[in-house]
C-alpha positions as CSV (number, residue, x, y, z in Angstrom):
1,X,-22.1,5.2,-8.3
2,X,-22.3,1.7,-6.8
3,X,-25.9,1.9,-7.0
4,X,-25.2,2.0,-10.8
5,X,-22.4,-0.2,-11.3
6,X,-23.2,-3.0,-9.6
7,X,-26.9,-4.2,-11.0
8,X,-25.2,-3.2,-14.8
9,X,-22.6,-6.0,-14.1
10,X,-24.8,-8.1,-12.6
11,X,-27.1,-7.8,-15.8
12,X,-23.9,-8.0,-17.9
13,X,-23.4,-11.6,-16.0
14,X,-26.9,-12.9,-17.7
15,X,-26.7,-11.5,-20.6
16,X,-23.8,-9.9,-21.7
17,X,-23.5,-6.6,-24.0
18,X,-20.6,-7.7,-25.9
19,X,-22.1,-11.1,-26.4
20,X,-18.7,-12.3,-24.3
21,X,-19.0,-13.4,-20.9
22,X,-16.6,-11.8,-18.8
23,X,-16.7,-12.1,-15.2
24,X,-13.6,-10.6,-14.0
25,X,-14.6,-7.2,-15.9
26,X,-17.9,-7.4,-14.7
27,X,-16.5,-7.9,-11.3
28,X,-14.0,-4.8,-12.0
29,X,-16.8,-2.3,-12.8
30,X,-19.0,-3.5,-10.5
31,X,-15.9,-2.7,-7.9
32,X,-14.7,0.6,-9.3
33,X,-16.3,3.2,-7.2
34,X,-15.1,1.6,-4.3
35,X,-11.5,1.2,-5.8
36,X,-12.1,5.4,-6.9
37,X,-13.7,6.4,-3.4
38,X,-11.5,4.6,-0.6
39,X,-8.3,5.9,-1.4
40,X,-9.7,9.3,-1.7
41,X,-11.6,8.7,1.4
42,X,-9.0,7.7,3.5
43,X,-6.3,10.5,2.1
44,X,-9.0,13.0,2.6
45,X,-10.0,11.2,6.5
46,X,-6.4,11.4,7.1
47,X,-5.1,14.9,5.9
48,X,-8.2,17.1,6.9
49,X,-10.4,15.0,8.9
50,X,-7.9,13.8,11.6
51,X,-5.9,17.6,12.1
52,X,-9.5,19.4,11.9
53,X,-10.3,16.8,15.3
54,X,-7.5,17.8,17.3
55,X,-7.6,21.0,16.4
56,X,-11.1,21.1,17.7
57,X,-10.6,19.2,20.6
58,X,-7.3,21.1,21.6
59,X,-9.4,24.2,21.6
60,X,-12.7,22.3,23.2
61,X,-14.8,23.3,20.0
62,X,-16.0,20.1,19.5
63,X,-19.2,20.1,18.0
64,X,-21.1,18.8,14.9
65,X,-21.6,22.2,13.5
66,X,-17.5,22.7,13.5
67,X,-17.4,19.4,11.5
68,X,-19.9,19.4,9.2
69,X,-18.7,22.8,8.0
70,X,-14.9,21.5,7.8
71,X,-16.7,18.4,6.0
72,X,-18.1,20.1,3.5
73,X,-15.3,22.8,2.9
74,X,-12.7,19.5,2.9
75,X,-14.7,17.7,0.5
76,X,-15.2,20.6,-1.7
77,X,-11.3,21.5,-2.1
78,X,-10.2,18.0,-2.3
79,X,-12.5,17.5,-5.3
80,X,-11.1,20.6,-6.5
81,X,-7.4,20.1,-6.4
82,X,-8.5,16.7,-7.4
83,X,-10.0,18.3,-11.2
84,X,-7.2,20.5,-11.0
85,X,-4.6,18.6,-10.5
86,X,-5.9,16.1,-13.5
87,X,-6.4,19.8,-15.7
88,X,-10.1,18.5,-15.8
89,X,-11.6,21.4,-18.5
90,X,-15.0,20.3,-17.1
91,X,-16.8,18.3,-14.6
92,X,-16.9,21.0,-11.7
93,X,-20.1,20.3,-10.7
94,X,-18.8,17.0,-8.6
95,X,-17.5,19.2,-6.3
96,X,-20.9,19.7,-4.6
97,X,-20.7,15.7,-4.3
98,X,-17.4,15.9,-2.6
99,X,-18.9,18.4,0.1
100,X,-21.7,16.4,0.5
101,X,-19.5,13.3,1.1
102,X,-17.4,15.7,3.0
103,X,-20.3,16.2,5.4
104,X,-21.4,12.8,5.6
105,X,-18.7,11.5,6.5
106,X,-18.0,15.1,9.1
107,X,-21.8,13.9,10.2
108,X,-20.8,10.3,11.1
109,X,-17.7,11.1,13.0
110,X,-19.1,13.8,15.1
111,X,-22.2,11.3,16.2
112,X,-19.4,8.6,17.1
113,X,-17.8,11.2,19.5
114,X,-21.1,11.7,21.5
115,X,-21.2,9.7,24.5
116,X,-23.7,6.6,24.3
117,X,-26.8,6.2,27.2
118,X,-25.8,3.9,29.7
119,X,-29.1,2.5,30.1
């Protein structure tokens, strides 16, 4: 969404929709996905991401297919309590971003756990 945000407020700097200048509010929605995503993120990082690893290293399954899979199943039920928990009626269809961000983010960890050449 940053990829959206940001160029609208920087457009909204030059030549502003409301005819007001306001940079603060510009700054605001340029920043909001970021100020949506990190919590999330790092709640997420924390309360699937970090047990699912030492579950998987206790039992020596640690591999990138074990956590892309948890990636994407974590990413899809956190965006689902998330609509639930707000009694969203609609909007469902985000949860195939939050598994994607799930496995991302499963994607990236795994390759930081590989060891690096020593050439």
């Amino acid at each position: 969404m940053a990829v959206v945000t940001v160029p609208i407020a920087a457009m909204n700097l030059f030549q502003p929709m409301t005819g007001i200048r306001d940079v603060w509010a510009d700054l605001y929605f340029a920043a909001l996905p970021f100020l949506i995503s990190f919590p999330i993120v790092l709640i997420a990082s924390t309360f699937v991401g970090l047990p699912a690893h030492l579950l998987f290293n206790k039992w020596g399954r640690t591999n990138p297919k074990n956590y892309l899979l948890t990636g994407i199943g974590g990413g899809f039920l956190v965006c689902l309590l998330l609509l639930l928990a707000i009694n969203a009626e609609a909007g469902f269809w985000i949860c195939g971003l939050g598994a994607f961000s799930g496995a991302m983010t499963a994607f990236a960890w795994s390759k930081s756990l590989e060891p690096k050449d020593a050439s």
